[in-house]
N, CA, C and O atoms as a Tripos MOL2 file, in Angstrom:
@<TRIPOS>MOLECULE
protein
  260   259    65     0     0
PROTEIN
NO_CHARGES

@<TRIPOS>ATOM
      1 N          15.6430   19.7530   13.5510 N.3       1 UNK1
      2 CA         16.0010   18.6810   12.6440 C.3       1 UNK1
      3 C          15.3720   17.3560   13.1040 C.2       1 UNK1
      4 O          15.0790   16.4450   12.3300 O.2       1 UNK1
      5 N          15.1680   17.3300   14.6140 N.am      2 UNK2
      6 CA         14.6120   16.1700   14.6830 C.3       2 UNK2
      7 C          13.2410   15.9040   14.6380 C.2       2 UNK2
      8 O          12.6890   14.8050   14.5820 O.2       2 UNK2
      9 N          12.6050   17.3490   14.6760 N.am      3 UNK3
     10 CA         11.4010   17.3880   14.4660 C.3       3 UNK3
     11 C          10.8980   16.9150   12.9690 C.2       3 UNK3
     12 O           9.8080   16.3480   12.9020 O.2       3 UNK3
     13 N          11.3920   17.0560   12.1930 N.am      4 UNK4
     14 CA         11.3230   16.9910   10.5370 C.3       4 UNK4
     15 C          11.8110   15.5480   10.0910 C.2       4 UNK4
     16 O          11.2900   14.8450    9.2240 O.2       4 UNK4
     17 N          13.1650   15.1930   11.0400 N.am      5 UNK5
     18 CA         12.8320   13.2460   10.6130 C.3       5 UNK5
     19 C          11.8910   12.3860   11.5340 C.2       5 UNK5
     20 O          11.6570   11.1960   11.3250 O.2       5 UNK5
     21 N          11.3490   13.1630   12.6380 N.am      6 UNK6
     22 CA         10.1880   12.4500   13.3360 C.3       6 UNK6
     23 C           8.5370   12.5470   12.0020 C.2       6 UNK6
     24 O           7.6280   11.7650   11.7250 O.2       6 UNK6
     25 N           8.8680   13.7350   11.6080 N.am      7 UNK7
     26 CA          7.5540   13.7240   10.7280 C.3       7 UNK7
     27 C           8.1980   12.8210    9.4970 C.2       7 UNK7
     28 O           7.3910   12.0480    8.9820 O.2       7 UNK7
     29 N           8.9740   12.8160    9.1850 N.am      8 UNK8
     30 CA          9.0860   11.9920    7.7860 C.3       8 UNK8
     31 C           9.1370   10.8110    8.5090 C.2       8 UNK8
     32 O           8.1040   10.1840    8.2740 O.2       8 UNK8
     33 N           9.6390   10.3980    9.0440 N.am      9 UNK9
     34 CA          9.2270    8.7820    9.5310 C.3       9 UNK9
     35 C           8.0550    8.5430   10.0440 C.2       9 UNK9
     36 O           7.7270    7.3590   10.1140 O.2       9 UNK9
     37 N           7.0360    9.6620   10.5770 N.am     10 UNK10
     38 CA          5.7000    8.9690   10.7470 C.3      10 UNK10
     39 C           4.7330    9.2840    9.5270 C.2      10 UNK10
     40 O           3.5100    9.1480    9.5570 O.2      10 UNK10
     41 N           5.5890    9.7860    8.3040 N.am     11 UNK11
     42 CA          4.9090   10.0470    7.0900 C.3      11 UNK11
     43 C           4.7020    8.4640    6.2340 C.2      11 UNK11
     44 O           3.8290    7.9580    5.5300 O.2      11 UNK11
     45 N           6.2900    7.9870    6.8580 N.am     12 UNK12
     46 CA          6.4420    7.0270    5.8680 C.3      12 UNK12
     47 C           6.0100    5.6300    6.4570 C.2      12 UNK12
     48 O           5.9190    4.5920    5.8020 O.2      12 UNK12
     49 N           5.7630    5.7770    7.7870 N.am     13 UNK13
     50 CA          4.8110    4.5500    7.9730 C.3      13 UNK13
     51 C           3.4550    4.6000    8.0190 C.2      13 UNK13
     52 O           2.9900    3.4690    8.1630 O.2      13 UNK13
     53 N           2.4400    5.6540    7.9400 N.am     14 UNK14
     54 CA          1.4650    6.0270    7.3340 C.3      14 UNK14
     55 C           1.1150    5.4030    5.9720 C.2      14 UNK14
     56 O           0.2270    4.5740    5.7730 O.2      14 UNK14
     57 N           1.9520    5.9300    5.0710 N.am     15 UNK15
     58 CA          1.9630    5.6850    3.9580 C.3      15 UNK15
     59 C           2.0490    3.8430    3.9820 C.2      15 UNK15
     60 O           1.1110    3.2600    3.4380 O.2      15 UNK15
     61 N           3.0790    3.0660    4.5600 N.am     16 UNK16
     62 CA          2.6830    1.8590    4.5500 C.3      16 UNK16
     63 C           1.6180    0.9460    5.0740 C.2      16 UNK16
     64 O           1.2320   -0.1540    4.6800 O.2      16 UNK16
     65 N           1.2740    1.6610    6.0110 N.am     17 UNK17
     66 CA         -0.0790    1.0690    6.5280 C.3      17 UNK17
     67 C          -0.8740    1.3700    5.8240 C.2      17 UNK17
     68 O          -1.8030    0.5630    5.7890 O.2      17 UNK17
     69 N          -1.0020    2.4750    4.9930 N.am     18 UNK18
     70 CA         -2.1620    2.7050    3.5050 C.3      18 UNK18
     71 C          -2.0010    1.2900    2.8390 C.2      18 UNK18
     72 O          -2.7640    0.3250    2.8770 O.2      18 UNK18
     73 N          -1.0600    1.4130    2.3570 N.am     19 UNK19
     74 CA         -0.0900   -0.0260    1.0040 C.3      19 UNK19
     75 C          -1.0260   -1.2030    1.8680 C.2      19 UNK19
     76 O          -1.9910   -1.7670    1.3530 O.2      19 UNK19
     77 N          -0.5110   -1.4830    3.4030 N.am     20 UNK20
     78 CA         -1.1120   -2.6720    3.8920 C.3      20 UNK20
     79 C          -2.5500   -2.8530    3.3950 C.2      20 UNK20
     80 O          -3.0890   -3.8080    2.8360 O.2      20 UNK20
     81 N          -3.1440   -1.3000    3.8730 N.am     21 UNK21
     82 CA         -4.9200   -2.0380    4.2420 C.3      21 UNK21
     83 C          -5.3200   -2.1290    2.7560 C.2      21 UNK21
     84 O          -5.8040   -3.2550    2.6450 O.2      21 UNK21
     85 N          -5.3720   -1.3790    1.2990 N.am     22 UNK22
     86 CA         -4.9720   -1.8340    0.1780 C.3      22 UNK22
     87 C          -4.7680   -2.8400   -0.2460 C.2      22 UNK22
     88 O          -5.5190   -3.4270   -1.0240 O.2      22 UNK22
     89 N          -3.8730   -3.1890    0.1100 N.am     23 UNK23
     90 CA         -3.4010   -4.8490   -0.7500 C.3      23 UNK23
     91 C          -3.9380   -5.7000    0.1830 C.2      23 UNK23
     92 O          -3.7610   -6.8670   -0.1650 O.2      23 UNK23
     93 N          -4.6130   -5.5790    1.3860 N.am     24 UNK24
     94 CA         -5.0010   -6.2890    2.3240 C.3      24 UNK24
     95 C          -7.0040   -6.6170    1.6100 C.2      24 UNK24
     96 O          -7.6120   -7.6800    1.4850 O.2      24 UNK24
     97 N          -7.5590   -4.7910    1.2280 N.am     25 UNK25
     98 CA         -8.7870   -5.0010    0.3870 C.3      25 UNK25
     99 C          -9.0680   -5.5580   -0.5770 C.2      25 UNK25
    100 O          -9.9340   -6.4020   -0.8060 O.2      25 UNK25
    101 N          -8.3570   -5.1100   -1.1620 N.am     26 UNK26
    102 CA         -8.1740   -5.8780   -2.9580 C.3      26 UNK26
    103 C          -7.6470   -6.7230   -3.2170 C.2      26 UNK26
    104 O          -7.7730   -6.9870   -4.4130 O.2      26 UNK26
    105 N          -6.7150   -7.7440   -2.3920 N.am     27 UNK27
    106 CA         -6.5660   -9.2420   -2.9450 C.3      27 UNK27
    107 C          -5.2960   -9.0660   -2.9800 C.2      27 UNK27
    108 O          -4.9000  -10.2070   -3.2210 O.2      27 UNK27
    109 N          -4.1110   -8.2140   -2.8810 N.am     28 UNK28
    110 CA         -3.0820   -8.4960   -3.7700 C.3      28 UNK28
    111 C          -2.4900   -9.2600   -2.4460 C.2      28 UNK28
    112 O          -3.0950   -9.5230   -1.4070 O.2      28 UNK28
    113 N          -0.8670   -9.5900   -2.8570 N.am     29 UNK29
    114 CA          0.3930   -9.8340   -1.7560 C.3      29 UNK29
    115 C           0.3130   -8.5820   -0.3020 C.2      29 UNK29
    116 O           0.4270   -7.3620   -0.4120 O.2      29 UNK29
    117 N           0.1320   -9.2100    0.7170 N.am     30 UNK30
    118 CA          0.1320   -8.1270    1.6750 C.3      30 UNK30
    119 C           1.6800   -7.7990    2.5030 C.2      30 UNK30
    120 O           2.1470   -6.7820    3.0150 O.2      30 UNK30
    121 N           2.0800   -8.9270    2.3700 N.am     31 UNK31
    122 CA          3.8640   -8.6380    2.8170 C.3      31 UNK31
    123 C           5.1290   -8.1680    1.4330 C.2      31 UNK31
    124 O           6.3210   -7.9190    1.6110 O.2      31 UNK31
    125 N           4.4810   -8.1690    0.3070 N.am     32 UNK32
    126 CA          5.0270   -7.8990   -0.6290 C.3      32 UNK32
    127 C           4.6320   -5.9530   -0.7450 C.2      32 UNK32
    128 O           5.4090   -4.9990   -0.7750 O.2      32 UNK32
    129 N           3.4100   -5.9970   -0.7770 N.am     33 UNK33
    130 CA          3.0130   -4.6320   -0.8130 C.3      33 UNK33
    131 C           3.3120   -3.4030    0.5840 C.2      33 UNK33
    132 O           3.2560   -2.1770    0.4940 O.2      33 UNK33
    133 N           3.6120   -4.1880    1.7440 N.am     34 UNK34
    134 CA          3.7350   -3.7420    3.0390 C.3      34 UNK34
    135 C           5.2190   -2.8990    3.0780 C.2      34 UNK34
    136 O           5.5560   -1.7590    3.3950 O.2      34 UNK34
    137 N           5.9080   -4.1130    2.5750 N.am     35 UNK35
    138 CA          7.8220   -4.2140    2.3010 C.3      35 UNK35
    139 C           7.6810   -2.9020    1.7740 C.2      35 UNK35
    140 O           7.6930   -1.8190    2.3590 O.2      35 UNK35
    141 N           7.4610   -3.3560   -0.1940 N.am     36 UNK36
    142 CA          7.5950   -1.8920   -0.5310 C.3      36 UNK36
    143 C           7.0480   -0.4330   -0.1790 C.2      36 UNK36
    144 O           7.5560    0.5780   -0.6630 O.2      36 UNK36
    145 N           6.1330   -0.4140    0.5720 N.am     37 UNK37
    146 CA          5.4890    0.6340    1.1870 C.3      37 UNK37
    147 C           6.5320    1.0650    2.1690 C.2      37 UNK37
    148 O           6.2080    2.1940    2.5380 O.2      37 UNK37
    149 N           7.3960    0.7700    2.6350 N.am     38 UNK38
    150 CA          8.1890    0.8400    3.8250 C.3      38 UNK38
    151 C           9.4720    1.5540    3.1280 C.2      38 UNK38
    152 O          10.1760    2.3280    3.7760 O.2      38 UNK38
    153 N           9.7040    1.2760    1.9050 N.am     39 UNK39
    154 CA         11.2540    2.1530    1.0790 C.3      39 UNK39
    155 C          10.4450    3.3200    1.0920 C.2      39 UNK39
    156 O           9.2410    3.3420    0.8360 O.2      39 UNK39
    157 N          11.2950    4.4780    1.4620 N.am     40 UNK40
    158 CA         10.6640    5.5790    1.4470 C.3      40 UNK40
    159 C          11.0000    6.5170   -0.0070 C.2      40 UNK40
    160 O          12.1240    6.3870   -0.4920 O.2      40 UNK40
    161 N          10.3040    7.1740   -0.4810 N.am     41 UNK41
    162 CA         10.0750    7.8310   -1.9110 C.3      41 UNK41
    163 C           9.4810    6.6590   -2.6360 C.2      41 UNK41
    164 O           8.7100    7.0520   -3.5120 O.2      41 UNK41
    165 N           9.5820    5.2940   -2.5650 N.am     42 UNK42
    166 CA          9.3460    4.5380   -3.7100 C.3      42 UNK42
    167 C           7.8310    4.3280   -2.9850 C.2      42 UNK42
    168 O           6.8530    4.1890   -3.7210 O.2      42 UNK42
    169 N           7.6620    4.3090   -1.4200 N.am     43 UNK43
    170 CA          6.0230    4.2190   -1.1850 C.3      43 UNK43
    171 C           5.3390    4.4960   -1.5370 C.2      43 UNK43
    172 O           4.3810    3.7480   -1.7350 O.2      43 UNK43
    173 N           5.3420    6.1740   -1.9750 N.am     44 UNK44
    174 CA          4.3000    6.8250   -3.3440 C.3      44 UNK44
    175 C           3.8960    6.3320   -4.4420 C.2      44 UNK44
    176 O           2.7310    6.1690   -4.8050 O.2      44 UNK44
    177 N           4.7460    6.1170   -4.9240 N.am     45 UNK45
    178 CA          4.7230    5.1620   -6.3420 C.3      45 UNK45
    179 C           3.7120    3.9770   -6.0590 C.2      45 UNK45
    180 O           2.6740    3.7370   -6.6760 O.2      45 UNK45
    181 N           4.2880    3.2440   -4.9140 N.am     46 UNK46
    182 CA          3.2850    1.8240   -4.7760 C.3      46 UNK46
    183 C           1.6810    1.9100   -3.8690 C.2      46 UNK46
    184 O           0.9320    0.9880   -3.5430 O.2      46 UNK46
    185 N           1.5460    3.4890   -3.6320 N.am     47 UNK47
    186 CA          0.3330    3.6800   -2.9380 C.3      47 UNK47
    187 C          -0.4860    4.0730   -3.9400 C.2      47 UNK47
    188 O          -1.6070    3.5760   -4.0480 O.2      47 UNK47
    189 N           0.0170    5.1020   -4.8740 N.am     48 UNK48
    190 CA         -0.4950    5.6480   -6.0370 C.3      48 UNK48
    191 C          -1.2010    3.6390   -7.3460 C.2      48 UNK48
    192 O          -2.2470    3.3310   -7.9170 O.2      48 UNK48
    193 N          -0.2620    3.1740   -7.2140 N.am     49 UNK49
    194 CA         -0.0350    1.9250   -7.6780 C.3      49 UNK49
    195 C          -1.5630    1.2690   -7.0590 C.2      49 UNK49
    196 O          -2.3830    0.9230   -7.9100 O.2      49 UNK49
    197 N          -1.8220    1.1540   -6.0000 N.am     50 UNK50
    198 CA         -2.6460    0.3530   -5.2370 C.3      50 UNK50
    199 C          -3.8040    0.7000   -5.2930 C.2      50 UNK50
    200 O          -4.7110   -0.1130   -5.4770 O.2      50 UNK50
    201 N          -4.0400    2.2480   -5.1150 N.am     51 UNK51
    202 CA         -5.3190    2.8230   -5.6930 C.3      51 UNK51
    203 C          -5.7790    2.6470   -7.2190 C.2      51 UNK51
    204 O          -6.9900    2.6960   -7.4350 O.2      51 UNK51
    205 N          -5.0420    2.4790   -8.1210 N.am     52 UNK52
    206 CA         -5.6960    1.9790   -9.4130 C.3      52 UNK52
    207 C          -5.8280    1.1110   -9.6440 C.2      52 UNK52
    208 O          -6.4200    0.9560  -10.7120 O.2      52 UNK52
    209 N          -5.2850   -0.5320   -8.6530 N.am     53 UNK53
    210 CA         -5.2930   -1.8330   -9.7490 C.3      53 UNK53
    211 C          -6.4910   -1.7460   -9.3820 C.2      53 UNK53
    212 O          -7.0290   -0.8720   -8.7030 O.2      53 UNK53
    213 N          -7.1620   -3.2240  -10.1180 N.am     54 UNK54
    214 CA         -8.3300   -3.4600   -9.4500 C.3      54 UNK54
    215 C          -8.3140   -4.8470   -8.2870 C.2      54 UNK54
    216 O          -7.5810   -5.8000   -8.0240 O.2      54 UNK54
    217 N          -9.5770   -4.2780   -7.8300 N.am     55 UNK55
    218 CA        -10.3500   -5.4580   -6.9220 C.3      55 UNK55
    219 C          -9.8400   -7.0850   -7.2430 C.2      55 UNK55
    220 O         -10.5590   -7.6240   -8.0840 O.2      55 UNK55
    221 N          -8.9640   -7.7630   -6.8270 N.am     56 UNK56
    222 CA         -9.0810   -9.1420   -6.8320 C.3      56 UNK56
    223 C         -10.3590   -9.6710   -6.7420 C.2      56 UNK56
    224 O         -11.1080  -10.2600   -7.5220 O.2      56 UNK56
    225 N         -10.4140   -9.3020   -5.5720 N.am     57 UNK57
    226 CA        -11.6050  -10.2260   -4.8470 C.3      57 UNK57
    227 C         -12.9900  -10.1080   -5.3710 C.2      57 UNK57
    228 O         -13.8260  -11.0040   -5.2540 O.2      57 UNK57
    229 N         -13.1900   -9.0270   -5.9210 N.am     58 UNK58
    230 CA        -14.7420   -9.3210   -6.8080 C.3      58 UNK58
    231 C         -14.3440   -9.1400   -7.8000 C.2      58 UNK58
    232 O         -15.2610   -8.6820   -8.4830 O.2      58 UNK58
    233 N         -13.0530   -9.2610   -8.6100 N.am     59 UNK59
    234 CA        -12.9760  -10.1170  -10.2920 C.3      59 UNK59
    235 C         -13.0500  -11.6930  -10.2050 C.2      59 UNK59
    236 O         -13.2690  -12.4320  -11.1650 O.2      59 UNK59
    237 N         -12.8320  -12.0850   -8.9020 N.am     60 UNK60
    238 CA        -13.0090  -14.0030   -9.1730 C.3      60 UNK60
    239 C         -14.3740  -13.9520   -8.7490 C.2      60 UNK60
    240 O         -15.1940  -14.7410   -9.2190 O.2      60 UNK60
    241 N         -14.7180  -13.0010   -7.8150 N.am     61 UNK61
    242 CA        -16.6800  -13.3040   -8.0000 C.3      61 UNK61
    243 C         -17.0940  -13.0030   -9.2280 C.2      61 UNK61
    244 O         -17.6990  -13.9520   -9.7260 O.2      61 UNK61
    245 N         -17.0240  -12.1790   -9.8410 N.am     62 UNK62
    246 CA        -17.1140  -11.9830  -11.2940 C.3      62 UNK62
    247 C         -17.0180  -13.1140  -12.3610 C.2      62 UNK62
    248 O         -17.9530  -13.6200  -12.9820 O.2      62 UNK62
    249 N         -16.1220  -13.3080  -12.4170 N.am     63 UNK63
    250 CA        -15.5870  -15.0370  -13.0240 C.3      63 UNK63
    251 C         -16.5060  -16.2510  -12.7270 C.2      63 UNK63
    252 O         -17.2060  -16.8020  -13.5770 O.2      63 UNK63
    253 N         -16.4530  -16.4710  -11.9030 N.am     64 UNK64
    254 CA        -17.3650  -17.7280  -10.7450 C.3      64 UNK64
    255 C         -18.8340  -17.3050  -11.2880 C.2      64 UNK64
    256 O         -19.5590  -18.2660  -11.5450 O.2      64 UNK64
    257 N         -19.1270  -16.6210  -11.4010 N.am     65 UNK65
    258 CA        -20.7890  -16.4540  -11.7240 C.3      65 UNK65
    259 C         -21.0830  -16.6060  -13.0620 C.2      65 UNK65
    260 O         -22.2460  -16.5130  -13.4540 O.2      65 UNK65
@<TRIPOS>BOND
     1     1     2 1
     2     2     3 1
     3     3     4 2
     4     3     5 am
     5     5     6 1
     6     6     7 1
     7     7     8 2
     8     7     9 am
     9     9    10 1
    10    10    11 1
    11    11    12 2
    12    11    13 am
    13    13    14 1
    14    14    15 1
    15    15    16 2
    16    15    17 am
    17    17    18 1
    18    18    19 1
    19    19    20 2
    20    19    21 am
    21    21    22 1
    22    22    23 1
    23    23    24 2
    24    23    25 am
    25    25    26 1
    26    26    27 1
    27    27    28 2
    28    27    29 am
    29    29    30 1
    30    30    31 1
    31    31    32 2
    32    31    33 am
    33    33    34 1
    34    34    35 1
    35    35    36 2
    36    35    37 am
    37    37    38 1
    38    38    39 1
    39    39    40 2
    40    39    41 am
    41    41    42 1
    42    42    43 1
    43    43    44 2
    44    43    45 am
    45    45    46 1
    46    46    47 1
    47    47    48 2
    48    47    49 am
    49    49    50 1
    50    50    51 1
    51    51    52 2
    52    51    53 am
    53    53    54 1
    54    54    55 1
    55    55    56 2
    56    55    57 am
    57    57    58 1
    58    58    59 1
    59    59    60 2
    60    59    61 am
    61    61    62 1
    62    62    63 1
    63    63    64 2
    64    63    65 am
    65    65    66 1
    66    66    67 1
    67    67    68 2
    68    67    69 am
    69    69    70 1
    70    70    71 1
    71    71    72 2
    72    71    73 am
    73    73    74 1
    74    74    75 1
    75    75    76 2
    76    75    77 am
    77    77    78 1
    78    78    79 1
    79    79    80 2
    80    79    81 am
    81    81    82 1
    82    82    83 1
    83    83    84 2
    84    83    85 am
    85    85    86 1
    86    86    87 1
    87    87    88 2
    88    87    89 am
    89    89    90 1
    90    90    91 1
    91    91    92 2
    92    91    93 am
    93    93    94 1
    94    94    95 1
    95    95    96 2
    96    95    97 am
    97    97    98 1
    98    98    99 1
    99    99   100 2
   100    99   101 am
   101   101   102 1
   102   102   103 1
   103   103   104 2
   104   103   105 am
   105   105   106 1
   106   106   107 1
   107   107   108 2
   108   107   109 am
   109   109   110 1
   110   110   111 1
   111   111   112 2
   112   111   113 am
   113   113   114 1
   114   114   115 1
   115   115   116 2
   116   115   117 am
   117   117   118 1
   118   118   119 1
   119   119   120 2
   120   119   121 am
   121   121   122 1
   122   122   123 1
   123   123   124 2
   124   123   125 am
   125   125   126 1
   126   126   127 1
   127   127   128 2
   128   127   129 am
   129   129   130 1
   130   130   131 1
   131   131   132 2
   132   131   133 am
   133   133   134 1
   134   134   135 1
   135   135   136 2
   136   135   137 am
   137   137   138 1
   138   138   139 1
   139   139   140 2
   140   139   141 am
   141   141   142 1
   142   142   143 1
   143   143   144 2
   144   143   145 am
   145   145   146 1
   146   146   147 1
   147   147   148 2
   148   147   149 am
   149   149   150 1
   150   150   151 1
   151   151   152 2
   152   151   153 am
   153   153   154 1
   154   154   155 1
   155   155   156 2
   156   155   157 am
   157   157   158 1
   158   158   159 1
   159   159   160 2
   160   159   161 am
   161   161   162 1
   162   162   163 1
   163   163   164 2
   164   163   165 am
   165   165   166 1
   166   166   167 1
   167   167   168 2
   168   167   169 am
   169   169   170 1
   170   170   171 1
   171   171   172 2
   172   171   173 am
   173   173   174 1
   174   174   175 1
   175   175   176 2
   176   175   177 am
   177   177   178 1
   178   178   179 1
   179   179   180 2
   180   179   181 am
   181   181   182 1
   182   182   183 1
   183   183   184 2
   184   183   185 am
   185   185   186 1
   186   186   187 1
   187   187   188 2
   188   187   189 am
   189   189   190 1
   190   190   191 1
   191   191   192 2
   192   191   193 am
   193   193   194 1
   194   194   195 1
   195   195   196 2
   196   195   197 am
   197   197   198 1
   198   198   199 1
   199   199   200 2
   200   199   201 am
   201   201   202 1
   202   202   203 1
   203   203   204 2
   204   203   205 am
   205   205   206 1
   206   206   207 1
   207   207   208 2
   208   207   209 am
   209   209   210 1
   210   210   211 1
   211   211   212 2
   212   211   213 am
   213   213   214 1
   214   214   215 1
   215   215   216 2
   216   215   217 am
   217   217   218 1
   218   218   219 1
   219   219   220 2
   220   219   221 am
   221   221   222 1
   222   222   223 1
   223   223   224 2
   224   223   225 am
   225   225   226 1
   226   226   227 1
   227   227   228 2
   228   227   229 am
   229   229   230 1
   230   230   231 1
   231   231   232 2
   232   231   233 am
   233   233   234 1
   234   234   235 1
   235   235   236 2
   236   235   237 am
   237   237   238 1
   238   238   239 1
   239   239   240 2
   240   239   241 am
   241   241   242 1
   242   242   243 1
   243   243   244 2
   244   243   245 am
   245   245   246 1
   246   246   247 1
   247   247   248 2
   248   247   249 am
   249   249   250 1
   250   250   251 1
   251   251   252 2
   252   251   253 am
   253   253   254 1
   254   254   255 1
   255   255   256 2
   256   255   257 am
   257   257   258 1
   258   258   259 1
   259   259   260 2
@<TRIPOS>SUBSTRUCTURE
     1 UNK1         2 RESIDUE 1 A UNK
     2 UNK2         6 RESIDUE 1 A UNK
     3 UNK3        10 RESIDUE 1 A UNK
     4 UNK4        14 RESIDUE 1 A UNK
     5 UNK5        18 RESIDUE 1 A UNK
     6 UNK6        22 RESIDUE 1 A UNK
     7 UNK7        26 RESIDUE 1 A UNK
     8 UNK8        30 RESIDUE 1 A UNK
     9 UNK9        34 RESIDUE 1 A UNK
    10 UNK10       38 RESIDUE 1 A UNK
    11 UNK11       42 RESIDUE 1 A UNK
    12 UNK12       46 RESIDUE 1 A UNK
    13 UNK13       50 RESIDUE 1 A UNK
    14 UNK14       54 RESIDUE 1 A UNK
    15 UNK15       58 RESIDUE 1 A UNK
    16 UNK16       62 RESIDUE 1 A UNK
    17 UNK17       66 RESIDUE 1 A UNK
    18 UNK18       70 RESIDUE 1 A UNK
    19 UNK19       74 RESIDUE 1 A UNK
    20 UNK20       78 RESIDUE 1 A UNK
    21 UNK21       82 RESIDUE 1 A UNK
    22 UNK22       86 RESIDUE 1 A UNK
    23 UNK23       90 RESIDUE 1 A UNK
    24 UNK24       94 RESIDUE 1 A UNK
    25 UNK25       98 RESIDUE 1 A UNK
    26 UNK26      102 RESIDUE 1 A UNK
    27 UNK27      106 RESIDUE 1 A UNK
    28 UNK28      110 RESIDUE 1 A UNK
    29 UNK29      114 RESIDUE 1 A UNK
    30 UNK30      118 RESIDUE 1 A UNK
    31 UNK31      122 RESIDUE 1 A UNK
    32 UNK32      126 RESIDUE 1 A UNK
    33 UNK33      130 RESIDUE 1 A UNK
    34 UNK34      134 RESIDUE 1 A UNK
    35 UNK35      138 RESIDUE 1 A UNK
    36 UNK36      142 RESIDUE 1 A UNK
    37 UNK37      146 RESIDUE 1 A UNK
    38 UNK38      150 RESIDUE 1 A UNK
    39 UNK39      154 RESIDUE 1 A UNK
    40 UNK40      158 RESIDUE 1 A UNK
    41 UNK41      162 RESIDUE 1 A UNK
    42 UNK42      166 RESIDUE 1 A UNK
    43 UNK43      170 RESIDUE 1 A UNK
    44 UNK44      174 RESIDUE 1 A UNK
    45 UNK45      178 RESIDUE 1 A UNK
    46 UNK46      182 RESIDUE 1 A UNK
    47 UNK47      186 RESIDUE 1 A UNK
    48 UNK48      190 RESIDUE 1 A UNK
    49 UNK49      194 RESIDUE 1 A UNK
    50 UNK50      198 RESIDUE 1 A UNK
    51 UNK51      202 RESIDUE 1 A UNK
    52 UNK52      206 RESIDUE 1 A UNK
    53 UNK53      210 RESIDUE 1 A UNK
    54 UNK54      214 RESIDUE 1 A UNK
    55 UNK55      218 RESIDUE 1 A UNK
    56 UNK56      222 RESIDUE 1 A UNK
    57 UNK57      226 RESIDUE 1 A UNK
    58 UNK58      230 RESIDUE 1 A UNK
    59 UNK59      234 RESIDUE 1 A UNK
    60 UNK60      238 RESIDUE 1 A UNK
    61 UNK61      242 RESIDUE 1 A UNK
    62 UNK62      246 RESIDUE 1 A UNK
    63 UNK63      250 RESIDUE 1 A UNK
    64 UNK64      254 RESIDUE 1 A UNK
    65 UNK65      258 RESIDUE 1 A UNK
């Protein structure tokens, strides 16, 4: 048993350090996206979430030009 909440807890901070480097690439909130990455079941949702928005950071280069 403890083997199985050692893996789900190093599942679920995995999963937030995904959320981090994500919202850390693409522009978004990085302590907003970090947080929710950290509720566990709802991390999926916001990792799945992170892989589709888009790029901040080269839509205002986009803009600017």
């Amino acid at each position: 048993m403890l083997s199985l909440s050692l893996f789900l807890l190093l599942a679920n901070l995995l999963i937030a350090y995904q959320c981090y480097r994500y919202a850390n690439t693409k522009g978004y909130p990085v302590k907003l996206f970090t947080g929710l990455g950290l509720l566990p079941y709802f991390n999926l949702v916001v990792w799945v979430y992170l892989l589709f928005l888009p790029n901040l950071t080269t839509a205002k280069n986009i803009e600017q030009a």
